[in-house]
C-alpha positions as YAML, in Angstrom:
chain: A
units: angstrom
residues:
- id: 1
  name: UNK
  ca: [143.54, 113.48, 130.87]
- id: 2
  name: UNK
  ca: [144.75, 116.70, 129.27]
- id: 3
  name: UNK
  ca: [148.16, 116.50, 130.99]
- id: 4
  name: UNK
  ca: [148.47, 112.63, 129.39]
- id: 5
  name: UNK
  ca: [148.66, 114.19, 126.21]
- id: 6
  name: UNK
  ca: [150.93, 117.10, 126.33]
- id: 7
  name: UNK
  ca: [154.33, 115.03, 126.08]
- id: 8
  name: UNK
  ca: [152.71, 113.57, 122.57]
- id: 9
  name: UNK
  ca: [151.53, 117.20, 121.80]
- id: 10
  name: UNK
  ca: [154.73, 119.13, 122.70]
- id: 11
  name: UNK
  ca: [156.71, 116.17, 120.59]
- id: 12
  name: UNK
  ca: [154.81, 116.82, 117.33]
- id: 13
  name: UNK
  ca: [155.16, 120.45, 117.71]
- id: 14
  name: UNK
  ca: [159.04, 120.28, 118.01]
- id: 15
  name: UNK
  ca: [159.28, 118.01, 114.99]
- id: 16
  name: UNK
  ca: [156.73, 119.83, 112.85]
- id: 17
  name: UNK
  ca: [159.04, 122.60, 113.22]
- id: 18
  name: UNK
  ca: [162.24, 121.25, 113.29]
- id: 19
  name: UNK
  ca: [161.34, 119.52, 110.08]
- id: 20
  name: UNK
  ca: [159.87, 122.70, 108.42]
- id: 21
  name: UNK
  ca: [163.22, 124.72, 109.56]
- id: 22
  name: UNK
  ca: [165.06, 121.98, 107.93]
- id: 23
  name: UNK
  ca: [162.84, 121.99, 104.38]
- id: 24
  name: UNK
  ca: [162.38, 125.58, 104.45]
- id: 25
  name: UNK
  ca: [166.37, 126.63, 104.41]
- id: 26
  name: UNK
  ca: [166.76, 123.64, 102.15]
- id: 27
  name: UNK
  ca: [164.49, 125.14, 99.40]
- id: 28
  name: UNK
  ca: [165.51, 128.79, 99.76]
- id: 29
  name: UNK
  ca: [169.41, 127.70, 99.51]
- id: 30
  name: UNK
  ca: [168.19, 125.64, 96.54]
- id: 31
  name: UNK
  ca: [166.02, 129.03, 95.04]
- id: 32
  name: UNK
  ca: [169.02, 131.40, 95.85]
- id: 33
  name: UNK
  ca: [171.39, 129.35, 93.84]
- id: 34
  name: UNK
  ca: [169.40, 128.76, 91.29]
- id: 35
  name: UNK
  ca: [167.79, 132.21, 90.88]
- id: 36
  name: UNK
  ca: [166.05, 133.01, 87.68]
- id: 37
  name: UNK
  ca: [165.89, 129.44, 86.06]
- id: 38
  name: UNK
  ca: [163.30, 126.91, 85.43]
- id: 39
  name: UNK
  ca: [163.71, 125.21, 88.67]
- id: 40
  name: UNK
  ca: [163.67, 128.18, 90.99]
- id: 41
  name: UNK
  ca: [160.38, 129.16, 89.26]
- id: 42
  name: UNK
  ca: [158.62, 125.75, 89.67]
- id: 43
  name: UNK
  ca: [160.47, 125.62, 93.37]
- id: 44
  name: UNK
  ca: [158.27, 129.40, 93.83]
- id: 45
  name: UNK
  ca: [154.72, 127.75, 92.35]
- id: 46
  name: UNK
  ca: [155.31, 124.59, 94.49]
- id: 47
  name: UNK
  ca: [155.91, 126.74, 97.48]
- id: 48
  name: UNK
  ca: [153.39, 129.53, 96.88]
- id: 49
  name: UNK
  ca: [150.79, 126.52, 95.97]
- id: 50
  name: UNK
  ca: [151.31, 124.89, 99.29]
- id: 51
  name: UNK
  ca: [150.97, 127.86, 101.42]
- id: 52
  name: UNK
  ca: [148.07, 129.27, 99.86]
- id: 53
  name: UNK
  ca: [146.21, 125.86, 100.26]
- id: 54
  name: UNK
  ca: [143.86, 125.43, 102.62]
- id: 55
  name: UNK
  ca: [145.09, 123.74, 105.85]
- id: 56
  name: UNK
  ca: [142.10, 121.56, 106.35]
- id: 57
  name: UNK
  ca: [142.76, 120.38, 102.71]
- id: 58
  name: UNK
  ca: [146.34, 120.12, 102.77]
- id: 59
  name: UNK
  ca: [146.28, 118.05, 105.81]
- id: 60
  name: UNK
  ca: [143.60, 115.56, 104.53]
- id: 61
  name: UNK
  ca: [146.03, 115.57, 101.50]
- id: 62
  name: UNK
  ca: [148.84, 114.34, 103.74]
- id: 63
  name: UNK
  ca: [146.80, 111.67, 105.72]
- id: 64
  name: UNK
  ca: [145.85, 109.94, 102.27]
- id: 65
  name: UNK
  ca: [149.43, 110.02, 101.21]
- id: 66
  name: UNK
  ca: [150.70, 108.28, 104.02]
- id: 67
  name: UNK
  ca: [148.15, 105.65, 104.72]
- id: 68
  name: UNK
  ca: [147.75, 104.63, 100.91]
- id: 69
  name: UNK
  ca: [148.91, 101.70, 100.33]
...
């Protein structure tokens, strides 16, 4: 039963990280061009707000954005 759901597991890994590699050079190139103006400091409270939330939180938050509807 365990071994049924590592292909599913392994998957969701790779694109969780893929896609945070992907947003996470995105937003720095964004911050380093940008450095010192209005968006680069609401690009650093977005970011710093994110990763200081809770995970638990932050995923629940994620659920009910994608099944609302």
């Amino acid at each position: 039963m365990l071994l049924s759901a590592l292909p599913i597991s392994v998957g969701l890994g790779i694109a969780s990280l893929c896609l945070t590699v992907v947003l996470g050079v995105a937003l720095g190139s964004a911050q380093a061009r940008r450095a010192g103006t209005l968006s680069d400091t609401m690009l650093t409270i977005a970011t710093t707000t994110v990763y200081a939330a809770p995970t638990f939180w932050l995923s629940l938050v994620c659920v009910a954005a994608v099944t609302a509807g």
